[in-house]
C-alpha positions as CSV (number, residue, x, y, z in Angstrom):
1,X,0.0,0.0,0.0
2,X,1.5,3.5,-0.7
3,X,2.1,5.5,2.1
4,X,0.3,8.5,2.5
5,X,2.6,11.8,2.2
6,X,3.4,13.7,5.9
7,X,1.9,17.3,3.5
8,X,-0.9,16.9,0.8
9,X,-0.8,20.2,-1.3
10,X,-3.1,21.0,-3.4
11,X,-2.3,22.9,-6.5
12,X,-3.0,26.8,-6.6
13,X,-6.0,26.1,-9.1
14,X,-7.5,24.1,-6.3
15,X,-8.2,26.9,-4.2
16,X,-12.0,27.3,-3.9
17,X,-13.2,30.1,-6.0
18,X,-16.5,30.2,-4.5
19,X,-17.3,30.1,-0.5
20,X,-19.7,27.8,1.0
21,X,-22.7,29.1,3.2
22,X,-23.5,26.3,5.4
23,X,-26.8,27.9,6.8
24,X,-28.3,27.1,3.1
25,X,-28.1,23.2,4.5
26,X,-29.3,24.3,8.2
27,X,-33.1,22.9,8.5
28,X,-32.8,24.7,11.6
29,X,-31.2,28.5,10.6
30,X,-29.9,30.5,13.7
31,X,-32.4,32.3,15.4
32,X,-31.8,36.2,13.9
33,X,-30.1,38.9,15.4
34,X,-32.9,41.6,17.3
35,X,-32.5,45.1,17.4
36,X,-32.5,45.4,21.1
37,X,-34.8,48.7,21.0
38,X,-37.7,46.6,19.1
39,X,-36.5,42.8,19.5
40,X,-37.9,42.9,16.1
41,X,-35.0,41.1,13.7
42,X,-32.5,43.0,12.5
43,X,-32.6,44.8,9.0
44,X,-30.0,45.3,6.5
45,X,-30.9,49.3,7.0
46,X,-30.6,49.2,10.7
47,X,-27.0,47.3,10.5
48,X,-24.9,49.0,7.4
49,X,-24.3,51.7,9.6
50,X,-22.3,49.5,11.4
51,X,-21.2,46.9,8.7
52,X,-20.3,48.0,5.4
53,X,-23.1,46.9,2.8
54,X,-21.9,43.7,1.3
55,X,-20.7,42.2,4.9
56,X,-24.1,42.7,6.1
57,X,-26.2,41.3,3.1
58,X,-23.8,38.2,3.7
59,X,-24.8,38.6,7.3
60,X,-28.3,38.4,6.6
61,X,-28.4,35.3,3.8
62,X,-29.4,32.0,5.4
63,X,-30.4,30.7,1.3
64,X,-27.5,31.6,-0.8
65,X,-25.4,28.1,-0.7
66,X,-22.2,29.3,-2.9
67,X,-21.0,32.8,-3.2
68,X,-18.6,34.1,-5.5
69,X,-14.9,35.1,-4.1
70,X,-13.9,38.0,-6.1
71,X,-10.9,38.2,-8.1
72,X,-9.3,40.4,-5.9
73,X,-9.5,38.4,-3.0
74,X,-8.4,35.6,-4.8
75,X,-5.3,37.4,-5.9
76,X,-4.4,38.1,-2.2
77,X,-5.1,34.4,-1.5
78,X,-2.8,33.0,-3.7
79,X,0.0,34.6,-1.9
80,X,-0.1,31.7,0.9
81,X,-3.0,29.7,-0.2
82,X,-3.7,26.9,-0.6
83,X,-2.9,25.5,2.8
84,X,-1.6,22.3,3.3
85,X,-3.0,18.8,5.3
86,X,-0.6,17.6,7.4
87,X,-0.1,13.7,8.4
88,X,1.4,13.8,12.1
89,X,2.9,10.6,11.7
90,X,5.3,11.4,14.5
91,X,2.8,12.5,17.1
92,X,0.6,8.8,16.4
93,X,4.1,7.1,16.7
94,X,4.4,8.9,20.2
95,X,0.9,8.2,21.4
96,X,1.0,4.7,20.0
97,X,-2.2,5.0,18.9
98,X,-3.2,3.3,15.5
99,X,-5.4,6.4,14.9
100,X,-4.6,8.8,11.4
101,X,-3.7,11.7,12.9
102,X,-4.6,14.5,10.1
103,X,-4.5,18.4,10.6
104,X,-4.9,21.3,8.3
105,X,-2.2,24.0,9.2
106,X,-3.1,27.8,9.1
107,X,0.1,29.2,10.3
108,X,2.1,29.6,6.9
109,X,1.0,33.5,6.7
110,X,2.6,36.7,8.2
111,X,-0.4,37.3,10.3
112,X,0.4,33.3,11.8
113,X,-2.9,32.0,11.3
114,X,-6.3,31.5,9.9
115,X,-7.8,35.2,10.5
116,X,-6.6,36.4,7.5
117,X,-9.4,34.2,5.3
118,X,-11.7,36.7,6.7
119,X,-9.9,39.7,7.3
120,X,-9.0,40.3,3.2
121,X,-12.6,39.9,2.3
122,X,-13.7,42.4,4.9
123,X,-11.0,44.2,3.9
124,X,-11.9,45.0,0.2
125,X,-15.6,44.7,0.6
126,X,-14.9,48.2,2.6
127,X,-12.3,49.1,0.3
128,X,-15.2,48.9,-2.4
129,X,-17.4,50.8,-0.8
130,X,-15.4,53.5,-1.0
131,X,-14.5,53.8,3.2
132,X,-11.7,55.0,4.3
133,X,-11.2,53.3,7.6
134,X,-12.7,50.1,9.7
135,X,-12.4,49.5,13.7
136,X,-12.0,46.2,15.3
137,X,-11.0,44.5,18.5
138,X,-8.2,41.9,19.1
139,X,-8.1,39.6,21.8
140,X,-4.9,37.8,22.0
141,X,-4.2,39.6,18.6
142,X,-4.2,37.2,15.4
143,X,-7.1,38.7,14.3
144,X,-5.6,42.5,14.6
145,X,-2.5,41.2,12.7
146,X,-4.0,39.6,9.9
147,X,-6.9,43.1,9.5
148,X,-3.6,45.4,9.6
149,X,-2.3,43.1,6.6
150,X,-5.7,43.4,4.6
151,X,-6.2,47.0,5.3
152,X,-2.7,48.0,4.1
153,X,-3.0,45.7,1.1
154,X,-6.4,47.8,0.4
155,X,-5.0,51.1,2.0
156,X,-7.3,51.4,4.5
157,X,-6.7,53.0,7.5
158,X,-7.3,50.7,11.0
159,X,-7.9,51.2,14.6
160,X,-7.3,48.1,17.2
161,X,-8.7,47.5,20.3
162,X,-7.1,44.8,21.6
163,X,-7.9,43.6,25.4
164,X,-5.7,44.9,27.7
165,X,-4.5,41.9,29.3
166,X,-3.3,40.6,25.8
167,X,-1.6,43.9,25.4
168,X,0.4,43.5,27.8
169,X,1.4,39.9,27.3
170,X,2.0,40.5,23.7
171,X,3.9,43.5,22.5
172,X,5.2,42.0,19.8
173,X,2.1,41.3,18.7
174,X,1.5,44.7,18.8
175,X,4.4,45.7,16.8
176,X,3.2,43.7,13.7
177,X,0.1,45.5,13.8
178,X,1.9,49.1,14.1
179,X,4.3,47.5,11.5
180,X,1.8,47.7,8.9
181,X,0.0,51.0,9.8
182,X,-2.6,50.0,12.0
183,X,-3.3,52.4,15.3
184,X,-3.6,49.6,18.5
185,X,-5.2,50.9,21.5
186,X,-5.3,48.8,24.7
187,X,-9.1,48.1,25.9
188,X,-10.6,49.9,27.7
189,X,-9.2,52.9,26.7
190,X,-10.2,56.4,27.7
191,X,-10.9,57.4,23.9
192,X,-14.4,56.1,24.0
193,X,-17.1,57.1,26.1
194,X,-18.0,53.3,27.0
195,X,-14.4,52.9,27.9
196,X,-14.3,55.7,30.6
197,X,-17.4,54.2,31.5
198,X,-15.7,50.6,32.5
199,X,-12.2,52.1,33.7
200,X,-14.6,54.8,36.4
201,X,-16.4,51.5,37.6
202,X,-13.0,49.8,37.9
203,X,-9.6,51.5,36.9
204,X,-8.0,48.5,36.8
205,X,-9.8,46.5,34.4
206,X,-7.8,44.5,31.7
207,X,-10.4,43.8,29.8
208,X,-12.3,41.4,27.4
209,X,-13.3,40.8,23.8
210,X,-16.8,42.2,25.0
211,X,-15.4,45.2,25.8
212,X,-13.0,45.8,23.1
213,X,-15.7,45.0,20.4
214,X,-18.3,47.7,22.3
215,X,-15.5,50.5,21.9
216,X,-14.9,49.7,18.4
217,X,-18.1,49.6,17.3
218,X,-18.2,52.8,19.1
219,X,-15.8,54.3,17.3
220,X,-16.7,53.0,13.8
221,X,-20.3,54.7,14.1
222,X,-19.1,58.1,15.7
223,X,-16.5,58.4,13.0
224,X,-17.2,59.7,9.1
225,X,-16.6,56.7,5.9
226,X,-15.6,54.6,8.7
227,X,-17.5,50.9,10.0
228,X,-17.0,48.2,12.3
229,X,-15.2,44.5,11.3
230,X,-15.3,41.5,13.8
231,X,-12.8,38.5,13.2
232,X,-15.2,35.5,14.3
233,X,-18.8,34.5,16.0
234,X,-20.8,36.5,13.0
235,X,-22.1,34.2,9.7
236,X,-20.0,36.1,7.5
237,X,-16.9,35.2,9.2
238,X,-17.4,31.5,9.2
239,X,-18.5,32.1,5.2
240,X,-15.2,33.0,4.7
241,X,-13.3,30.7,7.0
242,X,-15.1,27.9,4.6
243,X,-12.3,28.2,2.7
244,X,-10.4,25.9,5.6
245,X,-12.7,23.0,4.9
246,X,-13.6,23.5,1.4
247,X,-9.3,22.8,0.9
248,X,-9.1,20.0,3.2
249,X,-12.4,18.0,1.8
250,X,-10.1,18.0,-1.7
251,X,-7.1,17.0,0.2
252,X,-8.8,14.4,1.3
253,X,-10.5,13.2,-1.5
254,X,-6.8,13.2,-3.3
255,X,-5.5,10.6,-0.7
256,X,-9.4,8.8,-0.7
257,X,-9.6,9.6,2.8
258,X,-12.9,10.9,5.3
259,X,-12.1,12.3,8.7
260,X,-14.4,10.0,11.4
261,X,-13.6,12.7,14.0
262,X,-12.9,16.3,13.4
263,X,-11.9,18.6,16.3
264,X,-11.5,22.2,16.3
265,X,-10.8,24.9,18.8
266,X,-13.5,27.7,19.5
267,X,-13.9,30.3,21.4
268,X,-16.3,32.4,18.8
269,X,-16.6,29.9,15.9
270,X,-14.3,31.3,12.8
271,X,-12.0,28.9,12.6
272,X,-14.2,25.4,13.8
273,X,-17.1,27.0,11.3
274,X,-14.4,27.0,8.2
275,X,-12.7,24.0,9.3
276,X,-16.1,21.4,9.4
277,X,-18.1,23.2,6.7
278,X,-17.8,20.8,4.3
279,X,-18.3,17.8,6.3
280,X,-21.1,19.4,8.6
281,X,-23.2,19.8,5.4
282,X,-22.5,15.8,4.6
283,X,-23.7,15.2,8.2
284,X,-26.5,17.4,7.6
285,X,-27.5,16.1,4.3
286,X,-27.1,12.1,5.4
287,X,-24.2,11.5,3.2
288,X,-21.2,10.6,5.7
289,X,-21.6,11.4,9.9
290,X,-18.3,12.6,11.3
291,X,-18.6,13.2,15.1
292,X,-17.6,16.7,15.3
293,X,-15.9,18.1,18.7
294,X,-15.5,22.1,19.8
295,X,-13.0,22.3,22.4
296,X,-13.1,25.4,24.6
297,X,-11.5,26.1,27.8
298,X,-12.4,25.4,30.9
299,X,-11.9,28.7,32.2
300,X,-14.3,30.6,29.6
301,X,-17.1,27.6,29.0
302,X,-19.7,29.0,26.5
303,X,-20.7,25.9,25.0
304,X,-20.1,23.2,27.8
305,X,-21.8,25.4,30.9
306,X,-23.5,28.8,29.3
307,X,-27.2,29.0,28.2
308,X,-28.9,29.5,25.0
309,X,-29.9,32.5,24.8
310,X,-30.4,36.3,23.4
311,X,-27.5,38.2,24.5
312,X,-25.7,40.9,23.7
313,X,-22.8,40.1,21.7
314,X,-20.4,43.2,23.6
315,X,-20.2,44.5,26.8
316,X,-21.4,48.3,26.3
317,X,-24.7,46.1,25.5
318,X,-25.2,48.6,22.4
319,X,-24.7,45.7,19.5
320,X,-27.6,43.4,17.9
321,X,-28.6,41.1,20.1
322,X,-27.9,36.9,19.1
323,X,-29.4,33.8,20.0
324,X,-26.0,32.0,21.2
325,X,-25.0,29.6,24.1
326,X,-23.5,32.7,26.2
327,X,-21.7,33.5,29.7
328,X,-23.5,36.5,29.5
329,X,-22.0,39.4,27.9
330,X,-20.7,41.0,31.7
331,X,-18.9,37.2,32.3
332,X,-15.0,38.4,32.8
333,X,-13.0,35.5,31.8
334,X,-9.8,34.9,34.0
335,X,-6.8,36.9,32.5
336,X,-4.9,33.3,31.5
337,X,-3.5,32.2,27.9
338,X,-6.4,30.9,26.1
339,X,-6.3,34.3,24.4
340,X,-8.5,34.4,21.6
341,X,-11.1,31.7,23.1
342,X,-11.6,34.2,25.6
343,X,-15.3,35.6,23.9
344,X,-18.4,35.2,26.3
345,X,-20.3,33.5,23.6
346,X,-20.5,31.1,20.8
347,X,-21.5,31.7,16.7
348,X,-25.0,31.4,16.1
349,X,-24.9,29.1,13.9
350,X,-22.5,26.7,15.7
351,X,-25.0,27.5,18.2
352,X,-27.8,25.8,16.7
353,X,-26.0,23.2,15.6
354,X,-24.7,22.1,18.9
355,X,-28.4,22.7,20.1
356,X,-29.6,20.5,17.7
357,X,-26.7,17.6,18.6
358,X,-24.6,17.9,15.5
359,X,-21.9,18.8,17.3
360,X,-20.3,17.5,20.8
361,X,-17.9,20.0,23.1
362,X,-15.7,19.3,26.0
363,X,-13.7,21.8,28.2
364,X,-10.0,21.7,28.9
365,X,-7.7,23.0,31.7
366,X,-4.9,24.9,30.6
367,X,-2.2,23.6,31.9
368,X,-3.3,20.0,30.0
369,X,-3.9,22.1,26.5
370,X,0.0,23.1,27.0
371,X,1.3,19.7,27.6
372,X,-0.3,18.7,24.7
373,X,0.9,21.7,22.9
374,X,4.9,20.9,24.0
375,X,4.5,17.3,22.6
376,X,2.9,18.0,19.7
377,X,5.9,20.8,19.0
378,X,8.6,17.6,19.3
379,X,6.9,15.4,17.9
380,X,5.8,17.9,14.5
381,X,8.3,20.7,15.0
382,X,5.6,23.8,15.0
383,X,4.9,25.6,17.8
384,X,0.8,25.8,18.1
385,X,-0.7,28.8,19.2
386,X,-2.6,28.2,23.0
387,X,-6.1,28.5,21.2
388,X,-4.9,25.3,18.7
389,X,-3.2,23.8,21.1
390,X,-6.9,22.8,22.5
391,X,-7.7,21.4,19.4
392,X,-4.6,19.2,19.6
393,X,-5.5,18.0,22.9
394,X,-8.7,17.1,22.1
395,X,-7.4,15.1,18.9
396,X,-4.8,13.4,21.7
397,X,-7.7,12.4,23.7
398,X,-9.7,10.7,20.8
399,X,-6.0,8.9,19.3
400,X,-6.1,7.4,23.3
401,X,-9.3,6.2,22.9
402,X,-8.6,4.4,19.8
403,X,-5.7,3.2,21.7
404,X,-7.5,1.5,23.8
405,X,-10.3,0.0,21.7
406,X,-8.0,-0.9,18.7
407,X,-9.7,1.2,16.1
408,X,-7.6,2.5,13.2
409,X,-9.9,6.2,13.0
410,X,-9.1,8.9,11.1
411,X,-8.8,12.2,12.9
412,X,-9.2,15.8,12.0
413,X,-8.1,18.6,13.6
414,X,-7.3,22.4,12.8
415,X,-3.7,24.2,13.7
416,X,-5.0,27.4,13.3
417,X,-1.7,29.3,14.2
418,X,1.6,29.2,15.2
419,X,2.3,30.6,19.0
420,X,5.8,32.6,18.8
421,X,4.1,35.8,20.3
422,X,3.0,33.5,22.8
423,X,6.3,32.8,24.6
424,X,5.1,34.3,27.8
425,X,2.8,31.8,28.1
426,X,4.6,28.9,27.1
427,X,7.5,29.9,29.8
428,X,4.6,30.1,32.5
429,X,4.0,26.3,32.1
430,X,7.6,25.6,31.6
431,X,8.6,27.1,35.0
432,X,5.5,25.8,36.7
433,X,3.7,29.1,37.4
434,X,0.7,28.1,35.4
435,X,-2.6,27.7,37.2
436,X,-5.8,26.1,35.9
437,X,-9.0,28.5,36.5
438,X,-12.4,27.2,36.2
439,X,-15.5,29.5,36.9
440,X,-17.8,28.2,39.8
441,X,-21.9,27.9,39.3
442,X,-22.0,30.9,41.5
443,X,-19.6,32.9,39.1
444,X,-21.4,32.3,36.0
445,X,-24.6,32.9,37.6
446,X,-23.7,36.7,38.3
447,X,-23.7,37.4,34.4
448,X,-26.2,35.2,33.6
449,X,-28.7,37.2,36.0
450,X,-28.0,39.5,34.0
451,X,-28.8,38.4,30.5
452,X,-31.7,40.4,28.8
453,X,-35.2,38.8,29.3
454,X,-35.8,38.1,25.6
455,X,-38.5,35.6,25.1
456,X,-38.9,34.7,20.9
């Protein structure tokens, strides 16, 4: 038999011209977003003051199955697209598992992972508009790296909030950012009038995705040619991020493979959405069932301990409302190193799906998600990100099972990044100063007291 290759590569033809709306296969769509004034749905006129036009019809489309990539965005894709699927022959050697250990690596782009699938579209969707700037927050910063990329590509001008506590735990991260023009602002900040709000309450603060996006969008509606981006949870996002899956569905047919499991870190949803779109609409249409695991951490347990629920999706509470398993937007997750996993709630439509029990989740401890991490960087010489590195430990977990029963299974996960801003963390659990935090019942019930009494 002829040994599969350690990288499958597709050919730049390969990359997929069109991207995949996996809501078009939902029977059950996400509930839509409310305009928390009327908790009426949303409408495109009440949300392109916020998102440029074309980002919020894609918002809005639960029909459209395929949509067209434009050539531009193609043309910025084929600088480090396609991505390859990686055999981790080492890692199953290690585990002595007789598992396939597959995963599709994001890290082999400046920005150092998947973010910038999204970030380019958002990018020159604005950029043909005719805006002149965008706002966003960062939380442990990929997603601020890979929008300063697109917006100096399309010569846009960017502001970043990024939470404070990654702000101070990545500077370099930070530097990348200012390296290609953006202006990075540590949340909260006193140069919005919800950020003073936070920092009177508490001048100490350092922060959280729900804060950082409520300044931002802040900023992007006070300001003139100017709107808002976000990096993950929305439906646009994870139409983009289809790109992941779309890719590694060819790779695999190419080898005349099927993932049995796939496993994907999420915190919001980007880059799980991408990663099983393909393979969620085969589960959803009856053709193959993959058992499909979100792994989140412990310390910031949307999916595993939140509720389903309207919520607002920032802090300020002055964004469209979602229907998403939530901590409540006022949860503050621990300052630790799942960086970006750190968002109080989950994508709508990986919502749904997980409601509906097309998905599984589990909940790791960080200081297990790092030992994973360090083997996984002897055994496949890349250093994951923290956020993969959950992914990888949930993909260890399932090659032990098979382990133990015998069965040769094929598993999927995502690498979503590389984590060489991330050194701060890793030196933590190398010297032993790492502590695992997980939220009581009684601390998640103070934010979820307070989640809005929506009943639709």
């Amino acid at each position: 038999m002829k040994k599969i290759p350690h990288k499958i590569f597709l050919s730049e033809e390969q990359i997929p011209s069109k991207w995949y709306n996996l809501r078009a296969d939902m029977k059950n769509k996400p509930a839509p977003m409310l305009n928390p004034a009327t908790l009426q749905p949303i409408t495109l006129e009440e949300i392109t003051p916020v998102f440029c036009e074309a980002l919020a019809k894609q918002e809005l489309d639960n029909d459209t199955r395929w949509v067209d990539i434009p050539e531009s965005i193609m043309d910025m894709y084929r600088i480090y697209r396609p991505s390859p699927l990686i055999r981790a022959y080492n890692l199953e050697k290690a585990l002595g598992t007789p598992a396939k250990i597959y995963f599709k690596y994001e890290g082999n782009n400046t920005s150092g992972s998947h973010k910038l699938n999204s970030a380019i579209a958002q990018a020159y969707y604005a950029k043909e508009q005719g805006l002149k700037s965008l706002t966003t927050e960062t939380g442990a910063g990929q997603w601020g790296t890979a929008l300063s990329e697109a917006c100096a590509y399309f010569g846009l001008d960017l502001n970043v909030y990024m939470v404070k506590v990654s702000y101070e735990q990545k500077p370099y991260r930070k530097a990348v950012m200012q390296t290609f023009g953006a202006n990075v602002i540590a949340s909260p900040s006193n140069t919005t009038q919800i950020g003073q709000k936070i920092l009177a309450a508490d001048p100490n603060e350092r922060g959280s995705l729900g804060c950082a996006i409520s300044e931002a969008v802040e900023k992007a509606v006070t300001s003139d040619n100017c709107r808002y981006v976000l990096g993950s949870v929305l439906s646009q996002v994870l139409l983009h991020q289809s790109v992941i899956g779309l890719e590694t569905e060819a790779a695999f047919n190419m080898i005349g493979e099927y993932p049995d499991i796939i496993v994907g870190c999420a915190g919001g949803g980007s880059n799980l959405g991408g990663l099983i779109a393909p393979f969620m609409r085969d589960k959803l249409t009856g053709k193959a069932n993959p058992r499909i695991i979100a792994a989140e951490p412990a310390s910031c347990p949307s999916l595993t301990r939140g509720k389903y629920a309207y919520d607002f999706c920032d802090t300020g509470m002055i964004t469209p409302m979602a229907k998403m398993y939530t901590l409540g937007c006022e949860f503050k997750p621990s300052a630790n190193h799942a960086g970006g996993l750190r968002y109080h709630g989950m994508s709508p439509i990986l919502s749904q799906l997980y409601d509906d029990g097309f998905m599984e989740a589990i909940a790791l401890e960080q200081t297990s998600v790092f030992e994973a991490a360090v083997m996984f960087a002897k055994c496949e010489t890349i250093l994951p990100a923290p956020e993969s590195a959950h992914a990888i430990k949930g993909a260890v977990q399932e090659a032990l099972k098979c382990k133990e029963s015998g069965e040769a299974k094929t598993i999927l996960f995502g690498l979503t990044g590389t984590g060489y801003f991330d050194m701060t963390a890793y030196t933590s659990y190398l010297e032993g100063q790492m502590n695992d935090y997980v939220p009581t019942d009684a601390d998640l019930e103070v934010a979820f007291s307070k989640l809005p009494p929506v009943n639709v």
